[in-house]
N, C-alpha and C positions, 0 to 999 in steps of 0.2 A: 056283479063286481063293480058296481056302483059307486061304491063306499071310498069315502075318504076321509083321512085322519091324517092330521098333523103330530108328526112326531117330534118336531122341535119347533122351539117356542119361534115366533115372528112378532119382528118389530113393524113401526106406523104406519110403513109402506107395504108389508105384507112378506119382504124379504127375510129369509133365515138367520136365526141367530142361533149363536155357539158353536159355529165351525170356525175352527185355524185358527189362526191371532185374529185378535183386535183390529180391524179396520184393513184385512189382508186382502178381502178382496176392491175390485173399481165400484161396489155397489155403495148407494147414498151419497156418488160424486157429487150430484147436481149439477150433469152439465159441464159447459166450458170454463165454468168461474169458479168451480171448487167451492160452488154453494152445498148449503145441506148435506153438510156431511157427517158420519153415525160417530154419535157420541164416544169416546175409546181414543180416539187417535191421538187427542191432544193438540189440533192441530191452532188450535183457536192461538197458541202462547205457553197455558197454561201449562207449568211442569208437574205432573201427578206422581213422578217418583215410583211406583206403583206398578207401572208394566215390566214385564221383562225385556222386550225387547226394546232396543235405541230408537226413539222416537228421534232423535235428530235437534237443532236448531227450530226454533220458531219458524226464525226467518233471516234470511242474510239481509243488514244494512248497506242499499245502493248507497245512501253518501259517504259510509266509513269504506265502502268499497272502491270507491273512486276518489278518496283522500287518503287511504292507508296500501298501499302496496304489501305491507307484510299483511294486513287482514285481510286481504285476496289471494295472500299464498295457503294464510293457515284455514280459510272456505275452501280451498281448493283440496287441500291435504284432506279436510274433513268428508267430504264429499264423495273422494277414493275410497277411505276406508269404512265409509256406510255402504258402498256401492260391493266391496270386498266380502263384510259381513250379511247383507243384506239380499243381495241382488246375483243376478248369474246373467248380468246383461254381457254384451259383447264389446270387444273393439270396435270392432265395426259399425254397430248402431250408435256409439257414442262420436265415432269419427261422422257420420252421415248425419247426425246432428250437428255437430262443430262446423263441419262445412255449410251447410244451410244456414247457418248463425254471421259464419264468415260472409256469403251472399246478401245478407239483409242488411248487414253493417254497411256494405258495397254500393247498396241501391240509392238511388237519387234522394235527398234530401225529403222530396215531397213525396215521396214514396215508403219512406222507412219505418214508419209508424206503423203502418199498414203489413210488411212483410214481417216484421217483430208478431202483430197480433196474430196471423197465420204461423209465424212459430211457434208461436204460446201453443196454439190447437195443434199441432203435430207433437211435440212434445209432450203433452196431454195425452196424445193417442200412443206414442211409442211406451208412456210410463204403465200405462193404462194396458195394451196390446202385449204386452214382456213383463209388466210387474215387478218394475223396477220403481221403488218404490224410495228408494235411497235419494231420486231428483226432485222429489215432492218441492224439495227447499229450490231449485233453480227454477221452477214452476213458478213459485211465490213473488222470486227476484225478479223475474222475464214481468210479469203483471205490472209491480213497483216501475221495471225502466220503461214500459211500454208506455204506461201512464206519465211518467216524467219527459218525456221523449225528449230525449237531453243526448247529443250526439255523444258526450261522453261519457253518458252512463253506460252507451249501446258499446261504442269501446271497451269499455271496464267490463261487462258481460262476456265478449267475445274476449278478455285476454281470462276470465275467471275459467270458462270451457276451455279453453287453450291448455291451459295449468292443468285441467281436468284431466284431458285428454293424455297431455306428457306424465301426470305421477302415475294413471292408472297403466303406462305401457309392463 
């Protein structure tokens, strides 16, 4: 009993293709940077019209974020109701995020850069861990402010989770 046989096709990496939706499962993440990931998702920008399911935002803009107070309410509204149709994540995992977010914002000046990138990887693992798949877009954001490291983008982030937190109660 030797024998083996593929019964569904495999793509470059050797992983299964044609279960579930398009890009449903963590596999072809590449990693902490959301390299190399399997064609389908859209995640690159491009709107392919195409899928059935809400691919969501590209990406949320840090600077209209932190110049527009209503384009921070209406990411945040957004974000709820992908999280409503999408995801069966909890209060509590998104509270246990918010707080940790709250913490980093907290931390010394020369330290904050630093605890942001440790969010970025928890929040990776919680989306990744739950398949909550709805924060793809706060993933993307959390990169952009990490990289800016601009105290008040870290603000605008922490009030964007905030929002999150209060429409999804």
């Amino acid at each position: 009993m030797a024998e083996t046989t593929q019964q569904e096709p495999r793509n470059q990496e050797g992983k299964r293709e044609g279960r579930g939706a398009p890009g449903g499962g963590r596999e072809g993440r590449g990693g902490p940077h959301g390299g190399g990931r399997e064609g389908g998702r859209g995640d690159r920008g491009g709107d392919r019209g195409d899928r059935s399911r809400f691919e969501g935002p590209p990406e949320i803009d840090i600077e209209k974020l932190i110049s527009d107070p209503l384009y921070l309410d209406n990411q945040a509204h957004g974000v709820v109701s992908r999280m409503r149709d999408m995801d069966s994540g909890t209060k509590s995992q998104l509270r246990r995020l918010y707080n940790a977010v709250r913490r980093a914002v907290r931390a010394p000046e020369s330290e904050r850069q630093q605890q942001f990138v440790m969010l970025r990887a928890r929040l990776a693992y919680t989306i990744a861990r739950h398949s909550l798949r709805s924060l793809d877009s706060l993933e993307k954001l959390l990169l952009q402010v990490t990289r800016k490291n601009d105290a008040k983008g870290y603000e605008r982030f922490r009030d964007l989770f905030e929002a999150i937190v209060a429409y999804n109660e």
